[in-house]
N, C-alpha and C positions, 0 to 999 in steps of 0.2 A: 462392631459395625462402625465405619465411618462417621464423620458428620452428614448432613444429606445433604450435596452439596449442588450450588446452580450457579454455572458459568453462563458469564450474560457478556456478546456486545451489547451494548447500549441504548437505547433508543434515540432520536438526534433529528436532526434535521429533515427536511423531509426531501429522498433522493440522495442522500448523506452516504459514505461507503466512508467509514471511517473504523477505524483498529484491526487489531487480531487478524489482519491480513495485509489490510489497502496499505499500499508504501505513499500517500499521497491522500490522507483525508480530505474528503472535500465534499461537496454537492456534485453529482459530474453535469458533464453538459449534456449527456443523454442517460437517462437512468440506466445505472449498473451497480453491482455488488460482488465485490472479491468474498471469498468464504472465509469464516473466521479459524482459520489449519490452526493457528498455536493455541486454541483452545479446547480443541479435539484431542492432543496427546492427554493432559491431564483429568478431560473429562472421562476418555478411557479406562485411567485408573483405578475414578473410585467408583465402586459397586452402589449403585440408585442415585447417581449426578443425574445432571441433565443442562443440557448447552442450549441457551437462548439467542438467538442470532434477530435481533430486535429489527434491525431498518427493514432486510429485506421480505421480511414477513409482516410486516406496518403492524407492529404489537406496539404498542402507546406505555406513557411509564404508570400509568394506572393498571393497567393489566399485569405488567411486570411486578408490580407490589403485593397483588390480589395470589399470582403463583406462588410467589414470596413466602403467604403465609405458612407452607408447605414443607419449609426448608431452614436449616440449623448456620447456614454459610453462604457466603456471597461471594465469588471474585469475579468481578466487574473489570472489564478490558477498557482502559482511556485512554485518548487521542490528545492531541494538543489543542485540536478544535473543539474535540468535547468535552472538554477539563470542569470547565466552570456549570456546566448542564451536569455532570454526572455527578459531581461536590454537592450540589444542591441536593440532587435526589436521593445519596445516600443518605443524608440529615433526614430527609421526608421518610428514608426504609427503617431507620434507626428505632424514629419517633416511635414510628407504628409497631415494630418490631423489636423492642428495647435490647432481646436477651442474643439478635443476631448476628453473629461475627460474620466484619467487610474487608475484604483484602482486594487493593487493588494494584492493577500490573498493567505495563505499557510502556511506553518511551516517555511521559513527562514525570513518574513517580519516580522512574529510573535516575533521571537525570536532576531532577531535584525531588528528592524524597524528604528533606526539613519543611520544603514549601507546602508539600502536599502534606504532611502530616500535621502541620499546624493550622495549616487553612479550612481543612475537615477533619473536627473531630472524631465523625461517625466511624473513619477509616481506624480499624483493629490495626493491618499493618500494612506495609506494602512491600511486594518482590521484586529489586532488584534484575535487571536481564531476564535470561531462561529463568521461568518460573516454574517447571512442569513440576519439579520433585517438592520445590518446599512447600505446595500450596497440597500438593498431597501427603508429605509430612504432618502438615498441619490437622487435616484434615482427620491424619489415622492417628490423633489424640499429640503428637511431638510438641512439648513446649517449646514457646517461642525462643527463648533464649539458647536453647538448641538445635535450631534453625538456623541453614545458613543460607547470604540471600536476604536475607529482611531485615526492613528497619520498621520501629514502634517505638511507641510512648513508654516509659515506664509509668505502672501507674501510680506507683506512689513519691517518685520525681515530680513525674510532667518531665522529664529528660528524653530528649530523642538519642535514642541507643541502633548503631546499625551493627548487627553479626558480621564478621567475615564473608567474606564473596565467595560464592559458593563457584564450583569447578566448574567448568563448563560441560552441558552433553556432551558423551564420548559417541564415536561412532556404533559401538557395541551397545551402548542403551540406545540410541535411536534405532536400531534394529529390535532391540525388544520393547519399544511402545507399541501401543497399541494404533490400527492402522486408522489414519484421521477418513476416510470413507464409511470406515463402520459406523462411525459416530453420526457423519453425515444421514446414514439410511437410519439410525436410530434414532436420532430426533429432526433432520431439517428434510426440508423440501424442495428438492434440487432444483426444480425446476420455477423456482423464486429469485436465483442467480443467471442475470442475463448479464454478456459484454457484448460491446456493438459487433466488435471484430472479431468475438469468438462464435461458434457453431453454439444453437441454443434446443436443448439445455444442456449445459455443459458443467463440470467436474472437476476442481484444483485439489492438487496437493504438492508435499516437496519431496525430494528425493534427497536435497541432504541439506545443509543448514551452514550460515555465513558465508563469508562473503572475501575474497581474498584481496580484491582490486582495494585501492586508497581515495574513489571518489570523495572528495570536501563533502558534498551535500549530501550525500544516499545518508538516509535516517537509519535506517535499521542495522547497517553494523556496524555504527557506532552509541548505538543505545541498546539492540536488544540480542540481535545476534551473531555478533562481534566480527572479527577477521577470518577466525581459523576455521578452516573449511572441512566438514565433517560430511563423510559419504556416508549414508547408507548400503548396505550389499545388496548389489543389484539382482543378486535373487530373492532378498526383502522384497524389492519394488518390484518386480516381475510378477511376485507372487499376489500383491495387493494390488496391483492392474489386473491378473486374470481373476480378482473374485470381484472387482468392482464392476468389470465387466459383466458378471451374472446379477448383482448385486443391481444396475441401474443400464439393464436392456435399454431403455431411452435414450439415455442419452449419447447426444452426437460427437464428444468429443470431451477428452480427458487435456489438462492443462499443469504441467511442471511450473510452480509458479516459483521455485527455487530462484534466490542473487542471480547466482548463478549455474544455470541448470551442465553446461556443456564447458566450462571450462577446464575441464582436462580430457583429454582426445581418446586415450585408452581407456576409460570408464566410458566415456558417452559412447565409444564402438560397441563397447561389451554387452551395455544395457541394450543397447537396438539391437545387439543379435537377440535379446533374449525376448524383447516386445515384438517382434519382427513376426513370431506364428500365432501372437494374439491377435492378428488383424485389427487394431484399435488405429482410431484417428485421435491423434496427438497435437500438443503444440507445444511449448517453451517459451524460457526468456533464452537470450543469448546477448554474446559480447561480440564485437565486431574481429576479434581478433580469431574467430573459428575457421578452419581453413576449411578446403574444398572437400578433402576426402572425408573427415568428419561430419559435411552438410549431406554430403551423397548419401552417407550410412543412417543419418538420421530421416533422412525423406523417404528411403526403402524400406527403412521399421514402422512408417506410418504418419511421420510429421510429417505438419501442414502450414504452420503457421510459425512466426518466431517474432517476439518482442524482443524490438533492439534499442535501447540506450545510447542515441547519435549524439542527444544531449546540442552540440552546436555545429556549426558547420565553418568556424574560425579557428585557425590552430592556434592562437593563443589562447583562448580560452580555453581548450580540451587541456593544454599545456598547466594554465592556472587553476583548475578544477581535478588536477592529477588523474586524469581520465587513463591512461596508460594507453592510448589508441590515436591514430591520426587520421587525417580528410583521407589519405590517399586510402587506408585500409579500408577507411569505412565504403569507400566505392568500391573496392575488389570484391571485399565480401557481399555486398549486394548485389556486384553481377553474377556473382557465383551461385547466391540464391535467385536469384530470377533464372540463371540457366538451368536450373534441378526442380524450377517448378515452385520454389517455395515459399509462404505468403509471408508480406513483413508488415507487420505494424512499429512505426518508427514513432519513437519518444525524442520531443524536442523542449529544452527550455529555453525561458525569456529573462533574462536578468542576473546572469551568473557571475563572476566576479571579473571586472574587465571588460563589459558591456558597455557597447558604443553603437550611435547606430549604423556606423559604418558594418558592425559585427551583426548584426542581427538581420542586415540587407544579406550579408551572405549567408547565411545559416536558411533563409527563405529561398535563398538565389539554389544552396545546395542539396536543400531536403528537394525542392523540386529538379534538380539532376538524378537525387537519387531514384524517384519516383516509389516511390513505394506502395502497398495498395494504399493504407490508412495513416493517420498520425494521430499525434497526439501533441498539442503547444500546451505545456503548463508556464506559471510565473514561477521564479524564483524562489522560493520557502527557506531560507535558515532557521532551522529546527534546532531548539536548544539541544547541546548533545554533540553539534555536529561542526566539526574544522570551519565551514561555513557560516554559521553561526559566530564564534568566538572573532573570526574575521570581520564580520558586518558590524559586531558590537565595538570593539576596537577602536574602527575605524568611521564610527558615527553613522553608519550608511542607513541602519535601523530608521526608519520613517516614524513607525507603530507599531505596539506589540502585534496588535491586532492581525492572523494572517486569514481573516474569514470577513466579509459582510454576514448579517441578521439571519441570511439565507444559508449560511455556510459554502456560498461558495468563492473560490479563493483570490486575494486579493493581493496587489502587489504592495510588498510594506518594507520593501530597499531600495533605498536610490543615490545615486552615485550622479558626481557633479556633471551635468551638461545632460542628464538620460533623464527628461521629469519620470516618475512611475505612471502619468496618464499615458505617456507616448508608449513605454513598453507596454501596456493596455490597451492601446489602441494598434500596437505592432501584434497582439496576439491573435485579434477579431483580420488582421490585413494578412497573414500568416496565413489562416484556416479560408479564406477566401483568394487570395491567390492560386493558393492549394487545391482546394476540391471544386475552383468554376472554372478550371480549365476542364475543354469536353471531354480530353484520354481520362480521365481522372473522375468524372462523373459517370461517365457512359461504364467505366469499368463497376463503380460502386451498383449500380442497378443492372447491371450483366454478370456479378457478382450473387445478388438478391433472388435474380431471377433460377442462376444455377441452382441454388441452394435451396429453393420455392419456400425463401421469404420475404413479399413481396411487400405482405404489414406488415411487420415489424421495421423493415426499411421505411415505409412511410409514415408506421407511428415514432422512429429514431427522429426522419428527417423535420419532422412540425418539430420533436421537442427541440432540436438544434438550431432551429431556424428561430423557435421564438426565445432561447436563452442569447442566440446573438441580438437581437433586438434589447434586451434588459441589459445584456452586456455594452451594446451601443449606449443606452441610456446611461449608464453609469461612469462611462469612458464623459460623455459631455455632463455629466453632473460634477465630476472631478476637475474637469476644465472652469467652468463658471464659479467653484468653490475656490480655485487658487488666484483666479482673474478676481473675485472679490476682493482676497486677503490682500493681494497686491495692490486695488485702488486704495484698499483701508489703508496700508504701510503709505503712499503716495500723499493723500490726505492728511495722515498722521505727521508728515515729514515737512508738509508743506505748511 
């Protein structure tokens, strides 16, 4: 038998959507929850796990301790917001639990595993990337030293020893994992994951894994699941769409939360013929660069919705951020989705490398050409790990390590001469309100609610959004009067 093993996100913030799925830990501005997929393959595996998904189920780290006592093994999922919360609490599981081995996995153990192992002792080891096999290696008794993929302590060093890197999942093993739904309907509660702009209750998983594009900033394949793009067989996926379908009658809609779900045109055909007599309501992520007969085959198989990564609306920045996409395509391909009927929630950031405010007047000036139903404005994040990152560090632009307020929600912490980081702050809050107080743009969101008869949950979205822009106003003018101070002090000091 195994060890008995409990995969946990974390507990955190409250409203927090961070690891083991979210590409963008944070607080959000209306509460939502990505599901935690990379933790479902390996809980798969072993016979009497069990997968704790802490925020959206508001399980406290006292309760997580008290399961604890039940269980021989820990791997815990960390975020780079949740670094310093989850360090503590494994010392607290340790105390309690002297004899329990902690493995932890994410993008900051990845990208600095000497930090993480000397910062907490409590931590047995840490994996590396794709963790799915060595945590299950571990688990069905494989010593550590023959493990690949991890680093640990010796213990009779105190030396940090890291294994060779282990290979990457092939397309052939992610065909035979086990399918991350079942695990869903075995321990979580679907209907505890809401997104604003997805149908609720709703359903994610991926169809295949990395990511081929060279985005600077996208976190995830360049810490956990790399470049090279691994399909699953789209009678795999077919096959675990038609039992999820009997599996969660409820729910309203299944979500490919895959890099990228449609980047190659003869697989995305293929899979839609095959989802096409499941009758399911779908959505995806998508790249701007999908053409028309590709959008067509995916709307008649049942999508509905497509997250797109416009990112900015300046071609030098898409240019400096190695986007591989231009202004012009990203308009073709969105008329192309609005003429097939199909829904966009459009991803936009504020502070990418080469930000001006001439640049970010346009990037407002273009998401409102594109018109899309919904958006999304985040700040800038250089995530250790990522071309973005080594750029910002370089070149001083780093403010503070810090990329979270108390609350965890996210903060701008780069800034680049002549752009303060309050104005891109306060370009975030003038962005979402240019945006959604024009009346096509409102009258759609509540015409949209009304189709779909969810009339609360739109207006328990729209209070919570309403009053994080008001804390977000506060904090835009508390940053203002904090640098107006430093600056009399510098004035006074000089004078």
């Amino acid at each position: 038998m195994p060890l008995k093993t409990l995969f946990l996100n974390p507990p955190s913030f409250e409203k927090f959507d961070g690891g083991a799925s979210s590409r963008w830990p944070a607080t959000r501005e209306i509460e939502s929850y990505w599901y935690p997929v990379w933790l479902t393959y390996p809980a798969g595996m072993l016979e009497g796990s069990r997968l704790v998904d802490a925020p959206p189920h508001h399980i406290k780290w006292q309760e997580v301790v008290e399961i604890l006592k039940d269980y021989e093994f820990l791997v815990l999922f960390t975020s780079t917001m949740g670094w310093d919360g989850d360090q503590k609490m494994a010392e607290v599981i340790k105390q309690t639990y002297p004899s329990i081995k902690i493995a932890f996995v994410g993008p900051p153990v990845t990208t600095s595993p000497d930090k993480a192992l000397n910062e907490c002792p409590a931590i047995d080891f840490i994996c590396r990337r794709e963790f799915d096999f060595s945590v299950v290696e571990y688990a069905n008794g494989k010593p550590l030293n023959e493990i690949l993929g991890v680093s640990y302590k010796d213990k009779a060093t105190g030396k940090i020893l890291h294994n060779p890197d282990r290979a990457q999942v092939t397309p052939e093993q992610l065909d035979e994992m086990p399918w991350a739904t079942e695990i869903y309907h075995r321990d979580l509660d679907v209907t505890k994951y809401s997104v604003p702009f997805l149908l609720h209750p709703y359903v994610s998983l991926y169809s295949t894994r990395g990511c081929p594009a060279q985005c600077t900033f996208c976190l995830w394949p360049q810490t956990l699941s790399g470049h090279a793009w691994r399909k699953r067989s789209t009678d795999d996926v077919a096959a675990e769409m038609k039992q999820a379908k009997e599996l969660f009658p409820h729910v309203k809609e299944f979500f490919f939360d895959d890099d990228t779900f449609n980047i190659q045109k003869a697989r995305t055909i293929e899979l839609c013929e095959k989802l096409k007599p499941l009758g399911l309501t779908w959505s995806c992520t998508s790249r701007v660069t999908t053409d028309y007969d590709t959008l067509k085959a995916m709307k008649e198989a049942g999508c509905r919705l497509l997250i797109v990564g416009y990112e900015s609306g300046d071609p030098q920045i898409l240019k400096n951020i190695k986007k591989g996409a231009t202004v012009q395509r990203a308009l073709d391909f969105t008329r192309d989705c609005h003429k097939l009927g199909l829904v966009i929630h459009g991803d936009f950031i504020l502070g990418l490398p080469g930000e001006t405010r001439e640049s970010i007047r346009n990037t407002i000036d273009f998401a409102k050409q594109l018109d899309c139903e919904t958006i999304q404005v985040s700040i800038a994040h250089a995530f250790p790990g990522t071309e973005f990152f080594d750029y910002a560090k370089e070149n001083g632009f780093i403010t503070n390590e810090a990329m979270s307020d108390e609350g965890g929600h996210q903060m701008a912490h780069i800034e680049y001469p002549g752009l303060p980081v309050e104005y891109v702050m306060e370009m975030v809050h003038k962005f979402y309100d240019e945006y959604y107080f024009r009346p096509k743009a409102a009258f759609r969101v509540v015409w949209q609610a009304i189709v779909n008869r969810d009339v609360p949950r739109l207006y328990t979205e729209a209070k919570s959004f309403m009053s994080l822009r008001s804390k977000r106003n506060k904090a835009v003018r508390a940053v203002k009067e904090a640098n107006a101070a430093k600056a009399q002090e510098s004035v006074s000091m000089n004078a």
